[in-house]
TINUBA-478706 format. One line per field, with one value per atom (N, C-alpha, C): residue number from 0; residue in one letter; chain; atom name; x, y, z. Coordinates in nm, 3 decimals, always signed. Layout:
// residues N
num = NUM ...;
residu = A ...;
chaine = A ...;
atome = CA ...;
px = X ...;
py = Y ...;
pz = Z ...;
END
This chain:
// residues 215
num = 0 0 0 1 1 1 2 2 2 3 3 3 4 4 4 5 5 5 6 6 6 7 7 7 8 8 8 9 9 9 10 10 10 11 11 11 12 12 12 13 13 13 14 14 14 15 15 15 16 16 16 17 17 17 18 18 18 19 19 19 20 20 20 21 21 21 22 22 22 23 23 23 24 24 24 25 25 25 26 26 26 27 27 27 28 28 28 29 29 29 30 30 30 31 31 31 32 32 32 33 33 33 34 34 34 35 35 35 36 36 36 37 37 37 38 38 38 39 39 39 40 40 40 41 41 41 42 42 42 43 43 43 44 44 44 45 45 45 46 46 46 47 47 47 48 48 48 49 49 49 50 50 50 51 51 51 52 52 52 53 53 53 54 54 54 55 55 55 56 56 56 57 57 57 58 58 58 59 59 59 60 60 60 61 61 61 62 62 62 63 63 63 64 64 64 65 65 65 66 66 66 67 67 67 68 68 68 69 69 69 70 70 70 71 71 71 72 72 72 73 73 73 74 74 74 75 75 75 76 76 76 77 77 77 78 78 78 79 79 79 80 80 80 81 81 81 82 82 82 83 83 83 84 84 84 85 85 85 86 86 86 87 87 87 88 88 88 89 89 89 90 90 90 91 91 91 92 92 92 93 93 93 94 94 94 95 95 95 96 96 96 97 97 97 98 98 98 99 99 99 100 100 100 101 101 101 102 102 102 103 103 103 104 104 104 105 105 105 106 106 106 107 107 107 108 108 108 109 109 109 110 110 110 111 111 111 112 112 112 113 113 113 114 114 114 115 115 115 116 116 116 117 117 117 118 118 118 119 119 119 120 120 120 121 121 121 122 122 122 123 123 123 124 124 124 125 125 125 126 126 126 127 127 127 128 128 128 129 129 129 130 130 130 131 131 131 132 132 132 133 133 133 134 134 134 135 135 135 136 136 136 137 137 137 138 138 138 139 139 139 140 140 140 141 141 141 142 142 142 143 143 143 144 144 144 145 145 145 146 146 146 147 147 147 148 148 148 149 149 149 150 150 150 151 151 151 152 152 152 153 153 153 154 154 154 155 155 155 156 156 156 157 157 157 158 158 158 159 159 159 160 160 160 161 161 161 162 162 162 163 163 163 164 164 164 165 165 165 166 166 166 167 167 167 168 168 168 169 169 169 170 170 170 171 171 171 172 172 172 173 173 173 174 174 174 175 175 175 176 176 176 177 177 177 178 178 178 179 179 179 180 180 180 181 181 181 182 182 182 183 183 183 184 184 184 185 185 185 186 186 186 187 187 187 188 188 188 189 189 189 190 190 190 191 191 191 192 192 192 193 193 193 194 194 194 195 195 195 196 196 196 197 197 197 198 198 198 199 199 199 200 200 200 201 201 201 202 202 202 203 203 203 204 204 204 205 205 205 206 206 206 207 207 207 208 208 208 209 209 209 210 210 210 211 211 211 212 212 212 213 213 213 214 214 214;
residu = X X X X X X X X X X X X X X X X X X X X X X X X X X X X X X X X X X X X X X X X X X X X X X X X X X X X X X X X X X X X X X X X X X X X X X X X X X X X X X X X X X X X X X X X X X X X X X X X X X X X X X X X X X X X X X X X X X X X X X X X X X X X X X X X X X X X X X X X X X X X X X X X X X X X X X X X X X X X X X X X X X X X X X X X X X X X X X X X X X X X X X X X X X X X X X X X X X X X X X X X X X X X X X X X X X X X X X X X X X X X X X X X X X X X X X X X X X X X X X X X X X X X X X X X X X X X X X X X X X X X X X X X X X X X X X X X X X X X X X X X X X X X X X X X X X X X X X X X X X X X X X X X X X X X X X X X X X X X X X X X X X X X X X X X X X X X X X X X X X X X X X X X X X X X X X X X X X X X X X X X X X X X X X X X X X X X X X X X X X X X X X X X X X X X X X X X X X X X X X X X X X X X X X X X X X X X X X X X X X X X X X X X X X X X X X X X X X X X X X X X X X X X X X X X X X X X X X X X X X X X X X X X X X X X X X X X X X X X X X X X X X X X X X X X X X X X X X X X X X X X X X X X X X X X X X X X X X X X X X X X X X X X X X X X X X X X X X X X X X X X X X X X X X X X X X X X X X X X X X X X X X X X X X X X X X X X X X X X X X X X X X X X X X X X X X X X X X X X X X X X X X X X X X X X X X X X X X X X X X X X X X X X X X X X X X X X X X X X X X X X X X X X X;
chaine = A A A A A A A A A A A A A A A A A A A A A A A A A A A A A A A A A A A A A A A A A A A A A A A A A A A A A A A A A A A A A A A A A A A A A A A A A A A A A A A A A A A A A A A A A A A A A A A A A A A A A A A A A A A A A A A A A A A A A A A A A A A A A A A A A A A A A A A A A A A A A A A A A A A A A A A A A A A A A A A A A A A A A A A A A A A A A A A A A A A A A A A A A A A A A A A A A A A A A A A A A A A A A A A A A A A A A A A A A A A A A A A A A A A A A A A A A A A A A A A A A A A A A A A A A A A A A A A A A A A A A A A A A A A A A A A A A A A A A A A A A A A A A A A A A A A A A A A A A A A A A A A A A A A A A A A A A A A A A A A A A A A A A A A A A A A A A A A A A A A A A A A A A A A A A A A A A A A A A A A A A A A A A A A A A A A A A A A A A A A A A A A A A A A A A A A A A A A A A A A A A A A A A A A A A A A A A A A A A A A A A A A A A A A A A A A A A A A A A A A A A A A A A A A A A A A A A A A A A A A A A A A A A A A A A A A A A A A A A A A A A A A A A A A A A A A A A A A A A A A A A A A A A A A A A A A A A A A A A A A A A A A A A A A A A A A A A A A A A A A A A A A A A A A A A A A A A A A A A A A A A A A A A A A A A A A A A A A A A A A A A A A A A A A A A A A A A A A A A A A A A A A A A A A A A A A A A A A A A A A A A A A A A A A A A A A A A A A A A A A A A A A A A;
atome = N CA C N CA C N CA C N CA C N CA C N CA C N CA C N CA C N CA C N CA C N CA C N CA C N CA C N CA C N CA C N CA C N CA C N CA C N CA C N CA C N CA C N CA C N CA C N CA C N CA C N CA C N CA C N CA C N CA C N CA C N CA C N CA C N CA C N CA C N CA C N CA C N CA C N CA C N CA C N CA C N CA C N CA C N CA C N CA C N CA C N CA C N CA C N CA C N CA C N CA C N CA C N CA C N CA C N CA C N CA C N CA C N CA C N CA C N CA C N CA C N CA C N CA C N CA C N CA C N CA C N CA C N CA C N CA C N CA C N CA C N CA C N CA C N CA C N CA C N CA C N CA C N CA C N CA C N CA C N CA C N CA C N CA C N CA C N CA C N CA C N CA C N CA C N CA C N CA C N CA C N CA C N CA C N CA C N CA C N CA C N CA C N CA C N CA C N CA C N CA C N CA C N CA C N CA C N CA C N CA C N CA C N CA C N CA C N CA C N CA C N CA C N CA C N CA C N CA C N CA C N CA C N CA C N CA C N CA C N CA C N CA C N CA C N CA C N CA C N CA C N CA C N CA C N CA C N CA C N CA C N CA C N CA C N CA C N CA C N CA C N CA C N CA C N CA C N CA C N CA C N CA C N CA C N CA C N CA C N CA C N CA C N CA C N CA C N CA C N CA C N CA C N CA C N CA C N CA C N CA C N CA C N CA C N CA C N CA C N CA C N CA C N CA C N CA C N CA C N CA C N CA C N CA C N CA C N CA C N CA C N CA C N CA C N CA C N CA C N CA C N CA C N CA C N CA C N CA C N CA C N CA C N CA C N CA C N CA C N CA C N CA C N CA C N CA C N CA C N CA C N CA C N CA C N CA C N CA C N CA C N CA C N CA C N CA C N CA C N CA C N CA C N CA C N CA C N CA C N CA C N CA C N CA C N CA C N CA C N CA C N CA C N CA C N CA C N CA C N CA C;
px = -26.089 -26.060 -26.090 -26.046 -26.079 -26.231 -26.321 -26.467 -26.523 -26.455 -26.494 -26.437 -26.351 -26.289 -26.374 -26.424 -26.503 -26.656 -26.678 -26.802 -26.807 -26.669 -26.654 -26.664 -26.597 -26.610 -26.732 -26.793 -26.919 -27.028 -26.986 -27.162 -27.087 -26.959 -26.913 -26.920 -26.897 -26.974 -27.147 -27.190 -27.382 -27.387 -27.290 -27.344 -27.339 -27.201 -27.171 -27.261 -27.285 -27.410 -27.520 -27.579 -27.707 -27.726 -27.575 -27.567 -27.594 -27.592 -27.525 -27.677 -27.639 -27.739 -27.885 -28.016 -28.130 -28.152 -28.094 -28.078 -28.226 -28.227 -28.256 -28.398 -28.496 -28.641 -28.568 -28.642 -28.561 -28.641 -28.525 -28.522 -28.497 -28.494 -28.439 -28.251 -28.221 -28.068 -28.036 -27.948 -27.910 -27.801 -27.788 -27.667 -27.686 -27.801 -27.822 -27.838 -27.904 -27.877 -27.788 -27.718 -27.560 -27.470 -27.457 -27.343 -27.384 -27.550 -27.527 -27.477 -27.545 -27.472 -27.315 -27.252 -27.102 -27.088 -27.154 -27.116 -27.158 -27.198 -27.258 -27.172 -27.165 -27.069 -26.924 -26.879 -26.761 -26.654 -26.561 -26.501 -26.426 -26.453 -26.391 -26.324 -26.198 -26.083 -26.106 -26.217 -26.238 -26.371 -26.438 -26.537 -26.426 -26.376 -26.345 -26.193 -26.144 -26.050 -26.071 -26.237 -26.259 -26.396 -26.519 -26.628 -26.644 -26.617 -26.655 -26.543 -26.428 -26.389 -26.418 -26.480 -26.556 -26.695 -26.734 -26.863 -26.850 -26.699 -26.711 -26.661 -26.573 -26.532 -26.652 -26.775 -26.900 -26.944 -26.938 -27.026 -26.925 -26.805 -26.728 -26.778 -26.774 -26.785 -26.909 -27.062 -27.175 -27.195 -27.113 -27.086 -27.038 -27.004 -26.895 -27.002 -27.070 -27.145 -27.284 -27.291 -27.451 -27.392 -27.209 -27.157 -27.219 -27.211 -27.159 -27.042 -27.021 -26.868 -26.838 -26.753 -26.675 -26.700 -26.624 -26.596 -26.693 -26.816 -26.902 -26.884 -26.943 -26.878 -27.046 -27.178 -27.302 -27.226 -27.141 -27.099 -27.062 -27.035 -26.988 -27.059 -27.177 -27.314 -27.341 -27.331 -27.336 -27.224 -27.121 -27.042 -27.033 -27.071 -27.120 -27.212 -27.284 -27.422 -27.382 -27.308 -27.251 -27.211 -27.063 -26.990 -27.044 -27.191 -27.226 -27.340 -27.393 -27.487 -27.395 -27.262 -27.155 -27.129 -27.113 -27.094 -27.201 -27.272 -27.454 -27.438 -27.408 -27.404 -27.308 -27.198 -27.072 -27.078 -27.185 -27.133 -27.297 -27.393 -27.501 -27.590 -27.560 -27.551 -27.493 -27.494 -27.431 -27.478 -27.377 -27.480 -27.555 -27.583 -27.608 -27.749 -27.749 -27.909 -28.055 -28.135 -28.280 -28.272 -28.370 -28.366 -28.455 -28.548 -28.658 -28.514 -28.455 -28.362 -28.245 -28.232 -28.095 -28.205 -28.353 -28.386 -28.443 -28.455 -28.462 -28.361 -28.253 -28.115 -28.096 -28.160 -28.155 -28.226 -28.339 -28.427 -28.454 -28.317 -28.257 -28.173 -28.099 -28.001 -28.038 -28.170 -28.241 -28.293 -28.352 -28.421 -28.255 -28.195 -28.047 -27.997 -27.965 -27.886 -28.011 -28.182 -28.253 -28.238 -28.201 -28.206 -28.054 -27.947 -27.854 -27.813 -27.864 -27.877 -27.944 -28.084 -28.222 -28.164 -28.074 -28.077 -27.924 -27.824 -27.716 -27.764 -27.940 -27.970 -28.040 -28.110 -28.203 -28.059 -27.959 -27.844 -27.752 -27.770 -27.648 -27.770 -27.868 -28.015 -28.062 -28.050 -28.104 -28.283 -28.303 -28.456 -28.512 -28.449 -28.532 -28.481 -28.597 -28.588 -28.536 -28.413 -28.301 -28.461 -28.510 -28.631 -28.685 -28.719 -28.778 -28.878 -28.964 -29.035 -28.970 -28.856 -28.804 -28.704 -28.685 -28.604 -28.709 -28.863 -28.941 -28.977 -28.981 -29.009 -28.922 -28.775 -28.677 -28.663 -28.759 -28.786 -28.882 -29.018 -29.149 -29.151 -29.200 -29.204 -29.124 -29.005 -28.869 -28.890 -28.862 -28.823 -28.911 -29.046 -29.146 -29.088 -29.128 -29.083 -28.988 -28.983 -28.889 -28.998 -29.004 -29.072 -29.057 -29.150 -29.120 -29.030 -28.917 -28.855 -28.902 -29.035 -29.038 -29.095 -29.167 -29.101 -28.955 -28.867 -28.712 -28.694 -28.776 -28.738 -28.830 -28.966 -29.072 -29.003 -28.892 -28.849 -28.695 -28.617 -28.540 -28.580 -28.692 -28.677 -28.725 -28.806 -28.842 -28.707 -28.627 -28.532 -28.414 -28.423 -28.319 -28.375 -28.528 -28.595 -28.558 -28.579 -28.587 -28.429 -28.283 -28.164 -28.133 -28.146 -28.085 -28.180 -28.313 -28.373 -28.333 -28.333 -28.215 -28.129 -28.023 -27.879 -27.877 -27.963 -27.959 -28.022 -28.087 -28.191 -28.074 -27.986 -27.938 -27.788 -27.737 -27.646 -27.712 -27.833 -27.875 -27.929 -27.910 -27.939 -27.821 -27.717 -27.577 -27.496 -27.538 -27.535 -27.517 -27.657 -27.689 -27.609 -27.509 -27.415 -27.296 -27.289 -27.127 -27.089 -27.170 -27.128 -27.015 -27.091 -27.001 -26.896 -26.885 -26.781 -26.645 -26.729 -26.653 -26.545 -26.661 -26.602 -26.477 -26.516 -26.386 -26.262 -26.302 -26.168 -26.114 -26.170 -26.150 -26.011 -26.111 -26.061 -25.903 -25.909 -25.828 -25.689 -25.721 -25.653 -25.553 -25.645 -25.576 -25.484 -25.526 -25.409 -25.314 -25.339 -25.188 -25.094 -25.156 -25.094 -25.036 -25.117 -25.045 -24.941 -24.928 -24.861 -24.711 -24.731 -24.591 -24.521 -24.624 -24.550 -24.511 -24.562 -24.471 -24.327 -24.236 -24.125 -24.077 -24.115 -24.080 -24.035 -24.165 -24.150 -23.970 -24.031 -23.930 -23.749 -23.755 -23.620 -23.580 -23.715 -23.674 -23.600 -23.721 -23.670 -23.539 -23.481 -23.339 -23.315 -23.294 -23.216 -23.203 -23.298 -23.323 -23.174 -23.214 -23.164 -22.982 -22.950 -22.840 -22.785 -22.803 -22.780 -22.748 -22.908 -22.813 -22.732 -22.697 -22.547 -22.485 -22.501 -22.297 -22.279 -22.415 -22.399 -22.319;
py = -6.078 -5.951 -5.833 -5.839 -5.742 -5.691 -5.792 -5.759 -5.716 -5.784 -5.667 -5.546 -5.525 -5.390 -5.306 -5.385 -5.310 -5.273 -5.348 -5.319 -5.215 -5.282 -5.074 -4.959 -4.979 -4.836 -4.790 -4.905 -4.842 -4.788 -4.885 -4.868 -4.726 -4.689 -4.577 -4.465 -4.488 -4.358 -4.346 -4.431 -4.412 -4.361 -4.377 -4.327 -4.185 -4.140 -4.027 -3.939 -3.952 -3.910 -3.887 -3.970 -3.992 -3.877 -3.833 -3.718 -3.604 -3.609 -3.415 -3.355 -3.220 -3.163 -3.138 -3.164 -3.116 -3.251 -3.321 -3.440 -3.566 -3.602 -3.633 -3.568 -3.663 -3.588 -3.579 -3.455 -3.446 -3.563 -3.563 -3.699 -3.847 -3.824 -4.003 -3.969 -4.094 -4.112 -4.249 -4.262 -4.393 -4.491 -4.359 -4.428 -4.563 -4.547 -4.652 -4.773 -4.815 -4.962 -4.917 -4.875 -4.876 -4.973 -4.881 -4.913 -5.091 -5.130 -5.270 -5.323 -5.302 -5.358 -5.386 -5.292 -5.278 -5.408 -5.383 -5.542 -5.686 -5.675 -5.801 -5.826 -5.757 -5.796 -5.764 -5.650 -5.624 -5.670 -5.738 -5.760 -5.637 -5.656 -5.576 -5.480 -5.499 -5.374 -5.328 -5.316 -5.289 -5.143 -5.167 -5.122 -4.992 -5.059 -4.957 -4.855 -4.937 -4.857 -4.787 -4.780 -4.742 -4.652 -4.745 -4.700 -4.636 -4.645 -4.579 -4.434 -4.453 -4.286 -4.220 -4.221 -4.170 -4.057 -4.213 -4.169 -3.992 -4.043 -3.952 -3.827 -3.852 -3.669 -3.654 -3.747 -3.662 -3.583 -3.596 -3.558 -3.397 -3.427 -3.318 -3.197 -3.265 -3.145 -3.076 -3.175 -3.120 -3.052 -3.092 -2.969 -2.843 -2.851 -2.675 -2.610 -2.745 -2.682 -2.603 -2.665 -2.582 -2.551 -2.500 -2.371 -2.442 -2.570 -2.622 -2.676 -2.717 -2.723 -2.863 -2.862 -2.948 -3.092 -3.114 -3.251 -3.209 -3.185 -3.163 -3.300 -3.327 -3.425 -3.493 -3.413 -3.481 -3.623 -3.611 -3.720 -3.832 -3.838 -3.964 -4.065 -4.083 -4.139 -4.185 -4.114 -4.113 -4.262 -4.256 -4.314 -4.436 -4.419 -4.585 -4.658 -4.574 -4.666 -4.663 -4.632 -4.656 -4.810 -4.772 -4.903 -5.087 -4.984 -5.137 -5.181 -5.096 -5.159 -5.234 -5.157 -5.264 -5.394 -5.372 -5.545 -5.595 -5.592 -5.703 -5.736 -5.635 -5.723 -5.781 -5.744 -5.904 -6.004 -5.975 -6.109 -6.156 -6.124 -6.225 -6.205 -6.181 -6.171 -6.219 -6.265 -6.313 -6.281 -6.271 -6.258 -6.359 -6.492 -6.550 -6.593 -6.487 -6.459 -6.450 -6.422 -6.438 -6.276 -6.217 -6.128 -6.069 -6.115 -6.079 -6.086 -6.167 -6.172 -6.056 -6.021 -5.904 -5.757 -5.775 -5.631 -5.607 -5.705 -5.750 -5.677 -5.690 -5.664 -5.506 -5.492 -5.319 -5.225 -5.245 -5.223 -5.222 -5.348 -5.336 -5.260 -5.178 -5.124 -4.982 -4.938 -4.828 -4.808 -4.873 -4.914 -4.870 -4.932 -4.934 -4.783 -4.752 -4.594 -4.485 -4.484 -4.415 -4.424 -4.568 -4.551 -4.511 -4.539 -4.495 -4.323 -4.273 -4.090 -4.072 -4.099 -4.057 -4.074 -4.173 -4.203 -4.100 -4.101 -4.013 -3.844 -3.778 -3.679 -3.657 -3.768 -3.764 -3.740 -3.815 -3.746 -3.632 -3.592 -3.449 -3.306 -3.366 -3.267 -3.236 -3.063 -3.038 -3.038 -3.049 -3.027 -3.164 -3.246 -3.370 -3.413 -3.425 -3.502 -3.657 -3.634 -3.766 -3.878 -3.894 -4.022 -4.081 -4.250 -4.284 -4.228 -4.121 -4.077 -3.959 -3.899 -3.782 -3.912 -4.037 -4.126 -4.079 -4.151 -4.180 -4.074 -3.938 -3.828 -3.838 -3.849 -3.854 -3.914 -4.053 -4.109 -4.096 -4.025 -4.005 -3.858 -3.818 -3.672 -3.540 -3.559 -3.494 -3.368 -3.271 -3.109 -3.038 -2.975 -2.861 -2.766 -2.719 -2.690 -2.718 -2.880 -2.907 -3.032 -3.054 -3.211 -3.329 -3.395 -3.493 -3.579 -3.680 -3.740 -3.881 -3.911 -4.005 -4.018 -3.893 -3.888 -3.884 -3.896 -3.956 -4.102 -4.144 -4.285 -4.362 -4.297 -4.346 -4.346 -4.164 -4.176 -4.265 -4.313 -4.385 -4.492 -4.593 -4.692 -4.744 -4.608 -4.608 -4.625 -4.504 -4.523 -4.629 -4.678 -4.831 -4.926 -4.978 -5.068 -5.036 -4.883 -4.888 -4.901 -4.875 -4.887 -4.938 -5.061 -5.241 -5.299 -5.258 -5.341 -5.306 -5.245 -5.176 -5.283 -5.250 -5.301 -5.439 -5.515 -5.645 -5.713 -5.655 -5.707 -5.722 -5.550 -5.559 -5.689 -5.712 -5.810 -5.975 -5.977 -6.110 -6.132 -6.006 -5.984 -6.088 -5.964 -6.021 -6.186 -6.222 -6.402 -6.466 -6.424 -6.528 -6.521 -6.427 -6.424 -6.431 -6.477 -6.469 -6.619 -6.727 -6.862 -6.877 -6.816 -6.847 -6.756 -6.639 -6.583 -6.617 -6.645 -6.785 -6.880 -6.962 -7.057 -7.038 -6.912 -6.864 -6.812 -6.753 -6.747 -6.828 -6.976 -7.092 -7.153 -7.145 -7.232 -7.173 -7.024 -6.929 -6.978 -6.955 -6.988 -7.107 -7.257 -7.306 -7.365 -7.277 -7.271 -7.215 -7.085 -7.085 -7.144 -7.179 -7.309 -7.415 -7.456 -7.568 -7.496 -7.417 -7.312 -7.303 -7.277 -7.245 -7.345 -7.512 -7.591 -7.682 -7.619 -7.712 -7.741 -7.599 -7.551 -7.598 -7.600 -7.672 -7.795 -7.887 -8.018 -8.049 -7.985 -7.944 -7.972 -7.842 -7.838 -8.002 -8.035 -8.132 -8.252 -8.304 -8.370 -8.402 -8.260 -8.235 -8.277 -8.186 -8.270 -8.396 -8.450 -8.639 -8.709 -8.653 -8.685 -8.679 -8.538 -8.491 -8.628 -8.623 -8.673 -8.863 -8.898 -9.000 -9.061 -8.953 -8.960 -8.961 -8.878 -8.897 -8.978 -9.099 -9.227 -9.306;
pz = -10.604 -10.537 -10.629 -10.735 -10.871 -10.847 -10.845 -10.907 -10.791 -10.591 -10.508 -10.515 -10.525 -10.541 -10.610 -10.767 -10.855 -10.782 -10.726 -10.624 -10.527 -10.457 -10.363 -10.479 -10.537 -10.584 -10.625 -10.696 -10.795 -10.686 -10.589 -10.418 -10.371 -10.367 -10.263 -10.394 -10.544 -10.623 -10.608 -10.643 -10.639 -10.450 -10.384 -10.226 -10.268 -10.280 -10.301 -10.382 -10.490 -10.596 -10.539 -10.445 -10.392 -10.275 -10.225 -10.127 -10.181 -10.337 -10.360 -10.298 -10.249 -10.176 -10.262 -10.238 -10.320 -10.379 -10.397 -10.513 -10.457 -10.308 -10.241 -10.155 -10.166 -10.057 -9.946 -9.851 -9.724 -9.633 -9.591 -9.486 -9.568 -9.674 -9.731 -9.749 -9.760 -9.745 -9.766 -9.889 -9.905 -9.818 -9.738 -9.621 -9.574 -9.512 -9.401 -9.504 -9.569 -9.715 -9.724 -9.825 -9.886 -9.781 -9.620 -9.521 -9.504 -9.479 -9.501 -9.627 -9.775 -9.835 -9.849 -9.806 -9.811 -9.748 -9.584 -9.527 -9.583 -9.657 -9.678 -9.847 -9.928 -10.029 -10.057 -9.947 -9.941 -9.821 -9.871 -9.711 -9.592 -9.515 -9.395 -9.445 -9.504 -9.508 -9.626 -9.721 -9.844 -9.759 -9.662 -9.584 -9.524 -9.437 -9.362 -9.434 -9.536 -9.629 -9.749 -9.757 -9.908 -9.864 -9.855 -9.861 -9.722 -9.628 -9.483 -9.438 -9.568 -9.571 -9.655 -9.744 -9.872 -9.757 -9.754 -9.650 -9.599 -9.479 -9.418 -9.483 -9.576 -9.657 -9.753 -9.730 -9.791 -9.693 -9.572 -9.457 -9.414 -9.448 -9.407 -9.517 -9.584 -9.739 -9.745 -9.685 -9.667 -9.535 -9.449 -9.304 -9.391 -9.441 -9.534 -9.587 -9.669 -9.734 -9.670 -9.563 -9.519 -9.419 -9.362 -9.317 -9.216 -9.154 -9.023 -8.974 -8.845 -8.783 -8.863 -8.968 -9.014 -8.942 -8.813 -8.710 -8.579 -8.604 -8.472 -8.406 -8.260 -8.223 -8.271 -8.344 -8.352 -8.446 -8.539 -8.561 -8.557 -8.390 -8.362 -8.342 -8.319 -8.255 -8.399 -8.542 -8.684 -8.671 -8.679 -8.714 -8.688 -8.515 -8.458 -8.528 -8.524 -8.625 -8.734 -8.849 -8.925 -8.897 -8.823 -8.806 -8.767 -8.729 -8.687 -8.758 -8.869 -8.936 -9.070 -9.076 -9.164 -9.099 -8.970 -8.881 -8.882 -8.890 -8.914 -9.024 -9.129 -9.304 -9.315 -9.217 -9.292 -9.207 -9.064 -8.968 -9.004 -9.005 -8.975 -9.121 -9.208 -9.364 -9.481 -9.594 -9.705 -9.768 -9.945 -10.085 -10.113 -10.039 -10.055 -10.014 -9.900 -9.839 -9.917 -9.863 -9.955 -10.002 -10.076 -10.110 -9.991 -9.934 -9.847 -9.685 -9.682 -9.593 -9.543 -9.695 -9.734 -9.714 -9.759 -9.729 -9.537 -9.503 -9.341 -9.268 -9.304 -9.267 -9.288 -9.460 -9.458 -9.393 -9.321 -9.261 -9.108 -9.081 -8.916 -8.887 -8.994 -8.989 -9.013 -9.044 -9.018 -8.860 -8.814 -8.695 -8.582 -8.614 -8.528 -8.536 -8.675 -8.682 -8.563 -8.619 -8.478 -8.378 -8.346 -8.198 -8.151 -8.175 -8.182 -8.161 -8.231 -8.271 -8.183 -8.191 -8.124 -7.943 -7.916 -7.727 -7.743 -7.819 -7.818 -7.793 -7.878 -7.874 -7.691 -7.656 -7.563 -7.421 -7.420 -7.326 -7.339 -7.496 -7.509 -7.487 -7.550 -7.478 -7.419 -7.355 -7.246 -7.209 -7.319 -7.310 -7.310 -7.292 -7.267 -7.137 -7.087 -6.917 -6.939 -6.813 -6.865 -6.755 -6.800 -6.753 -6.889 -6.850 -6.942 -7.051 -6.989 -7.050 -7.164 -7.097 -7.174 -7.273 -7.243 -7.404 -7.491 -7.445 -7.519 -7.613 -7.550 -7.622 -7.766 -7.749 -7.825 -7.927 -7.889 -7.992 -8.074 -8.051 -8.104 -8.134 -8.057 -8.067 -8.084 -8.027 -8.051 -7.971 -8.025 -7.912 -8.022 -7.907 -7.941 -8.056 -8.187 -8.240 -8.343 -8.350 -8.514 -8.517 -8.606 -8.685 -8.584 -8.611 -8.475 -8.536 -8.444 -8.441 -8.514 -8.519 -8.544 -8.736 -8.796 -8.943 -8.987 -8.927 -8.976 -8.955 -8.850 -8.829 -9.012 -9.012 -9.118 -9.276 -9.282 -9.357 -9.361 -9.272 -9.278 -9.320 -9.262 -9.310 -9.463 -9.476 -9.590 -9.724 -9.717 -9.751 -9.731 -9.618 -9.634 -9.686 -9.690 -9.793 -9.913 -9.978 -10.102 -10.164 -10.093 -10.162 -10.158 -10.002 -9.995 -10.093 -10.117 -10.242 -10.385 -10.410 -10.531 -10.561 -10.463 -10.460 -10.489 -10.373 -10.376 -10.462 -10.515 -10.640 -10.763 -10.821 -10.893 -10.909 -10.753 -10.723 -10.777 -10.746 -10.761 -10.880 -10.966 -11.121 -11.178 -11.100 -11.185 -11.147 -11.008 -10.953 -11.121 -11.212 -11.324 -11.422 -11.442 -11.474 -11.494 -11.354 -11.291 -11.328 -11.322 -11.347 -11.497 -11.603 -11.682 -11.748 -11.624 -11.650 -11.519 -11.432 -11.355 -11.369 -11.490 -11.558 -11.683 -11.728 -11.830 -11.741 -11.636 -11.559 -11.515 -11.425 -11.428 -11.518 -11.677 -11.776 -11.779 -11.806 -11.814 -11.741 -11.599 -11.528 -11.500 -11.559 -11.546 -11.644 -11.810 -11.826 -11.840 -11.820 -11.753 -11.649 -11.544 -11.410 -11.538 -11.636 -11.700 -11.795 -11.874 -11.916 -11.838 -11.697 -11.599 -11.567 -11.592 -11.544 -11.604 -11.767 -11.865 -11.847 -11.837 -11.851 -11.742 -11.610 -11.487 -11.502 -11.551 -11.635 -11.667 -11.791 -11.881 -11.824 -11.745 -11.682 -11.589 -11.514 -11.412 -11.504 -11.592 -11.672 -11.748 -11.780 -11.866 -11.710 -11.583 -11.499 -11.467 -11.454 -11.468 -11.565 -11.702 -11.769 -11.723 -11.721 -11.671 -11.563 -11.463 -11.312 -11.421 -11.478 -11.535 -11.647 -11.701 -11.806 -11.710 -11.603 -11.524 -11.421 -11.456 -11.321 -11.451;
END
C-alpha cells in the first residue's frame, strides 16, 4: 500500500507540473495518459481520493487563472471522460500488460475523452445542426472561425502516446527492481511474524507447564 500511495502522489505531482500554464505546446496535455495510468497502477480509492481531486483543483485554479467561470458546467463532459478513461485502466488493464498493450490503452483513452467533449459540444452548440452531418462537423471541422476540431483530436493522441509511454516505460523500468526489494521485505517481515510469536510460544508453554504442576 506504501509504494502505491507513493505512486499517487509522484503521477498526481508530474500531472500537476505538466499543467502550469505556457509549460505545455498548445493543445498537448498529459491528462488523458496520466488518468489511464492512475487506472492501471493505482487502485480505485487512491484514483478517485487523491489523483482525480488534485486533477480537478488544477482545472479550478486554471479557470481563475485565464479569468473563466470557476465550475462552468463545460466541465462535466471533462470529467466523464476523465472517469472513464480511469475505468478502462483498472478494469481491462494491468501493470502487467505489454508495453505496446499499456500504450493501446493510452491512446483509447484519447480517442474516448474527443468523442466524449466533441458530441457533448455538437448538443450544447448552437451552430451545429443537431444531424448527423452537423456530429460530424464537430468532430472534424469544428465552428467557422476557431481551429478545426480535429487538430486537438491529432494533438491529443499525440500527447496520450507520448505520457502513457513515459510512464509505463519508466514503471517497467522499476518491475526489475522490485524483486529484490520484495524479497527484503519478505525476509523482513517474516521475521518479525517469528519475532511476535516467540513470546506467544513462550507464554503458552509456561501455561502448559502451569496447568501440569497443579494436576
Amino acid at each position: 500500500m506504501k509504494k502505491q500511495l507513493l505512486v499517487a502522489v509522484l503521477l498526481t505531482l508530474v500531472l500537476l507540473l505538466s499543467r502550469w500554464p505556457g509549460l505545455m505546446p498548445y493543445g498537448f496535455s498529459a491528462v488523458y495518459g496520466f488518468c489511464f495510468c492512475a487506472g492501471v497502477y493505482l487502485p480505485l480509492k487512491l484514483c478517485w481520493g487523491i489523483f482525480l481531486p488534485a486533477l480537478f483543483c488544477s482545472d479550478i485554479a486554471l479557470n481563475l487563472y485565464y479569468g473563466a467561470d470557476p465550475l462552468g458546467l463545460y466541465m462535466l463532459p471533462n470529467y466523464l471522460a476523465y472517469g472513464a478513461i480511469v475505468w478502462i485502466g483498472s478494469r481491462l488493464f494491468s501493470p502487467r500488460s505489454s508495453f505496446i498493450g499499456l500504450l493501446s490503452g493510452g491512446l483509447l483513452g484519447a480517442v474516448l475523452f474527443y468523442l466524449i467533449t466533441n458530441t457533448f459540444c455538437f448538443f450544447e452548440n448552437p451552430l451545429y445542426a443537431k444531424t448527423l452531418q452537423g456530429w460530424i462537423q464537430a468532430l472534424t471541422t469544428g465552428v467557422p472561425g476557431f481551429p478545426p476540431t480535429w487538430t486537438f483530436f491529432r494533438h491529443g493522441l499525440t500527447s496520450a502516446g507520448l505520457f502513457t509511454a513515459l510512464f509505463a516505460a519508466a514503471m517497467k523500468a522499476a518491475e526489475k527492481f522490485a524483486p529484490v526489494a520484495d524479497e527484503a521485505e519478505e525476509e523482513q517481515s517474516e521475521e518479525e511474524d517469528s519475532e511476535e510469536k516467540e513470546p506467544e510460544k513462550a507464554s503458552a508453554n509456561s501455561g502448559k507447564a502451569s496447568s501440569a504442576k497443579s494436576i
